[in-house]
C-alpha positions, 0 to 999 in steps of 0.5 A, a space after each residue: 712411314 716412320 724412318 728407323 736409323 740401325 746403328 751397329 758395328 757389325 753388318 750381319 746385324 744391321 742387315 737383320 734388322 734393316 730386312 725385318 724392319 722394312 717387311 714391318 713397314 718402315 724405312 730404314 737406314 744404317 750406320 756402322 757406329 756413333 760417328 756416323 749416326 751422328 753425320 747421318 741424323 745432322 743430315 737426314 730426320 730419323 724417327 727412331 734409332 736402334 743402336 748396339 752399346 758397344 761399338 769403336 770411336 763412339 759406344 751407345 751411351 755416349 751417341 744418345 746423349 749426342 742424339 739428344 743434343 740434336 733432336 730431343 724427339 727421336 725415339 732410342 732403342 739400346 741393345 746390350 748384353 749386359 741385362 742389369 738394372 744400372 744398365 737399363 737406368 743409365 740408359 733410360 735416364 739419359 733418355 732412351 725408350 728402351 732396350 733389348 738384350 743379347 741375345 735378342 728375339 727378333 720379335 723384342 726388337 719389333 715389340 720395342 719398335 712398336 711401342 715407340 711407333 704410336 709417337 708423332 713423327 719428331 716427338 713433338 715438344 713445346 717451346 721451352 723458356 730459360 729454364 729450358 722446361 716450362 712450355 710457353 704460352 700466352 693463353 691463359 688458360 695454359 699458364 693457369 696449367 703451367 702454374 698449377 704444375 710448378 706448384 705441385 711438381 716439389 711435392 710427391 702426390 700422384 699427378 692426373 693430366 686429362 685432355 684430348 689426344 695431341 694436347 700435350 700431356 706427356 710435356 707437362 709431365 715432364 716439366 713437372 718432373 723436371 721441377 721436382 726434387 726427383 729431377 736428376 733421378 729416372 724419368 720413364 714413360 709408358 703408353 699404356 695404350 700402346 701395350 697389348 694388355 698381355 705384354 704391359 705387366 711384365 712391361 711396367 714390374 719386370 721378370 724373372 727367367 723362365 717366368 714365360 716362353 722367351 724370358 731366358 734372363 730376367 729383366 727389370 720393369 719400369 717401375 723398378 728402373 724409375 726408383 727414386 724417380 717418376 713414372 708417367 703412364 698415358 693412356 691409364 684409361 686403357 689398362 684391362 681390370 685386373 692390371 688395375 688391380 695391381 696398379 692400385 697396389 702399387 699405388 698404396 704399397 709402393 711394392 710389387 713383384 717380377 712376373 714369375 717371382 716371390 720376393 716383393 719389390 719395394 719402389 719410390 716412385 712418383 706416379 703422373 698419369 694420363 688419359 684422353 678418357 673421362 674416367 668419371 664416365 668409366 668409373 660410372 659404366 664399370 670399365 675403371 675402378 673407382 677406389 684407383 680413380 681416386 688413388 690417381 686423381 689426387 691432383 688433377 690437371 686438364 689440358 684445353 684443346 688447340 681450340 680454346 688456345 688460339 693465341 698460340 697457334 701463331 706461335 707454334 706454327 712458327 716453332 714447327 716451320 723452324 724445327 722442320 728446317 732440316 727436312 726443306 732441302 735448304 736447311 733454312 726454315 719456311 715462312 708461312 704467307 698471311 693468307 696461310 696462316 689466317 686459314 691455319 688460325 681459323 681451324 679447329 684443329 681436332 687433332 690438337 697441336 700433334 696435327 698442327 706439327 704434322 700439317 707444317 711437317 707437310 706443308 714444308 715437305 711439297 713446298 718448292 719455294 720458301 713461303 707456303 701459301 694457301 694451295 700447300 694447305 690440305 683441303 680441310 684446312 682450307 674449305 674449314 668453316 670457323 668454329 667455336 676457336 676460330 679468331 677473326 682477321 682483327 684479331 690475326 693482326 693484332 696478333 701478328 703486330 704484337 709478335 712483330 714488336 716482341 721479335 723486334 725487341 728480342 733482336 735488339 736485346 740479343 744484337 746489344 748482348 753480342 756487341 757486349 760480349 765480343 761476338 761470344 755466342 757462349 757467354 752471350 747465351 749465359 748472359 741472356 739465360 739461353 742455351 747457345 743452340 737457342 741463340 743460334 736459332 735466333 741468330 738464324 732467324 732474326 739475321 744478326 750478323 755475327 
């Protein structure tokens, strides 16, 4: 069930949303402005928030860019009365999913909740370097992608990124745009599978008043609010033929125009899409035009499973337990018991890293102590036979001893930087090319007295 924080100055509006919402399925919580969703969510991990833009002591703008620095993952619904395009970059550049205007339907606010339902709880992002986009990874394979995104990413050529579901596509995306010359321009995402195929045109190029039932003002589309940026669109593979067709002329023309409108609408836009489909395939059975197929697949990039990348599994348990800190009462992060994590490193994991961070999300959760053993692990994780990823206990130790030297020396060198800097975790944390909530975290987790 996924927990949506209604962040609104005025009650009749909260409890609206918090009654509808419930009937929909989903827990909910209030808060009566920025301030105190800012308490809240320090407190209690949210999926999602919905908040008004106008609000005292804290307005909508600058409580996303507080949510942000505290959990990057949460999903962010805006409402405002001001429907304009600034409005609507400005907020999706600072990192909202959406927004809805006043006077709203109902029926918005749940369309735009449902959209960001299909996300994993948390929104899952991989462990960043200094750089603070590049993910992390000691398989090869994973820093062939890494390498292959950083070169492409300066120029402009469409971007294809192929995996199975959970692999982590939408984090590659965005490190590509992150190195990109684009990077301080919008960076909009769209789950095109996520969209009923009636809703996503007007989704991705907008409309104009009166262009249907319910559009009593007009609104921009993704691919105008990205101008100048990049958009990403996952799940490509699931777009119905004659959006297609629209999709292709975009692609070629970099124009289009409002659902309801005239004037055509000129974009540059940077297109990395994404699908967990081989497009090949339905190029071949007809489900998928050939002439887009090739229009998007300029540079093609594909994600190995979990499966073909064991040597990070270690890590990203690791990563998880300490994301889910929050949730396991103390505020301290879980350990993970050698047995544990053996069984963990020898499962096949067909739901990629997605499943991997919800097992460690519940494993935190129905775990009274602070070290998970085998008996927290669900049953298909326990009763798994190897498989073609599967690793073998020498290697498990050679891996856990060359993670134990590597934390080792990082405490070391952190230890060193602090004592050179008079304890000041700020300039340490420039020193070392860290953020100072990263030094935090490995202040935390290496115990270094400070």
């Amino acid at each position: 069930m996924k927990r949506i924080l209604i962040v609104d100055d005025e009650q009749n509006v909260r409890q609206l949303l918090s009654k509808v919402l419930k009937k929909q399925g989903y827990e909910t919580y209030t808060a009566c402005d920025g301030q105190e969703g800012l308490a809240f969510i320090q407190q209690t991990v949210v999926d999602i928030i919905i908040s008004d833009i106008r609000m005292p002591n804290m307005d909508g703008i600058e409580f996303l860019h507080k949510v942000k620095e505290v959990d990057p993952g949460i999903g962010f619904i805006l409402i405002t009365a001001f429907a304009t395009t600034e409005t609507a970059i400005d907020a999706l550049k600072c990192g909202a999913q959406d927004y809805v205007t006043k006077p709203f339907d109902i029926n918005d606010i749940i369309t735009a909740v449902r959209k960001l339902d299909v996300l994993p709880a948390g929104g899952y992002v991989e462990p960043v370097d200094a750089e603070g986009i590049k993910t992390v990874s000691k398989s090869p394979k994973m820093q062939q992608v890494h390498e292959l995104a950083k070169r492409v990413a300066p120029a402009d050529s469409t971007v294809l990124i192929m995996g199975e579901t959970g692999t982590g596509k939408e984090v590659i995306s965005t490190a590509i745009h992150n190195w990109s010359n684009r990077k301080d321009k919008p960076l909009i995402k769209v789950n095109c599978g996520a969209i009923p195929d009636n809703l996503l045109e007007s989704e991705l190029f907008g409309y104009e008043k009166g262009a249907f039932t319910g559009a009593v003002s007009a609104k921009p589309g993704r691919f105008e609010i990205a101008d100048g940026g990049t958009i990403f669109l996952d799940e490509i593979g699931d777009i119905s033929p004659s959006l297609q067709v629209k999709l292709l002329r975009v692609l070629q023309e970099r124009t289009f125009e409002r659902l309801g409108g005239i004037s055509s609408i000129s974009v540059d836009v940077r297109v990395i899409a994404a699908t967990n489909k081989n497009l090949k395939e339905e190029v071949a059975a007809g489900n998928f035009r050939e002439d887009l197929y090739y229009r998007l697949n300029v540079v093609p990039i594909q994600l190995p499973p979990l499966r073909e990348r064991v040597e990070d599994i270690g890590d990203l348990i690791r990563y998880f337990l300490q994301k889910s800190a929050a949730i396991s009462g103390t505020g301290k992060a879980k350990t993970m018991s050698a047995a544990a994590m053996e069984k963990l490193i020898r499962y096949d994991w067909p739901g990629n890293i997605r499943e991997l961070e919800n097992i460690i999300e519940r494993c935190v959760v129905i775990t009274p102590g602070e070290v998970i053993d085998v008996d927290s692990l669900p049953l298909e994780v326990v009763n798994a036979e190897p498989g073609s990823g599967a690793q073998d206990s020498e290697l498990l130790q050679t891996e856990n001893s060359l993670n134990a030297a590597i934390d080792h020396k990082e405490r070391e060198v952190i230890v060193r930087a602090l004592e050179e800097h008079g304890g000041n975790k700020t300039k340490t944390a420039l020193a070392l090319g860290i953020s100072r909530r990263s030094l935090h975290r490995k202040i935390q987790k290496y115990e270094i007295e400070s």
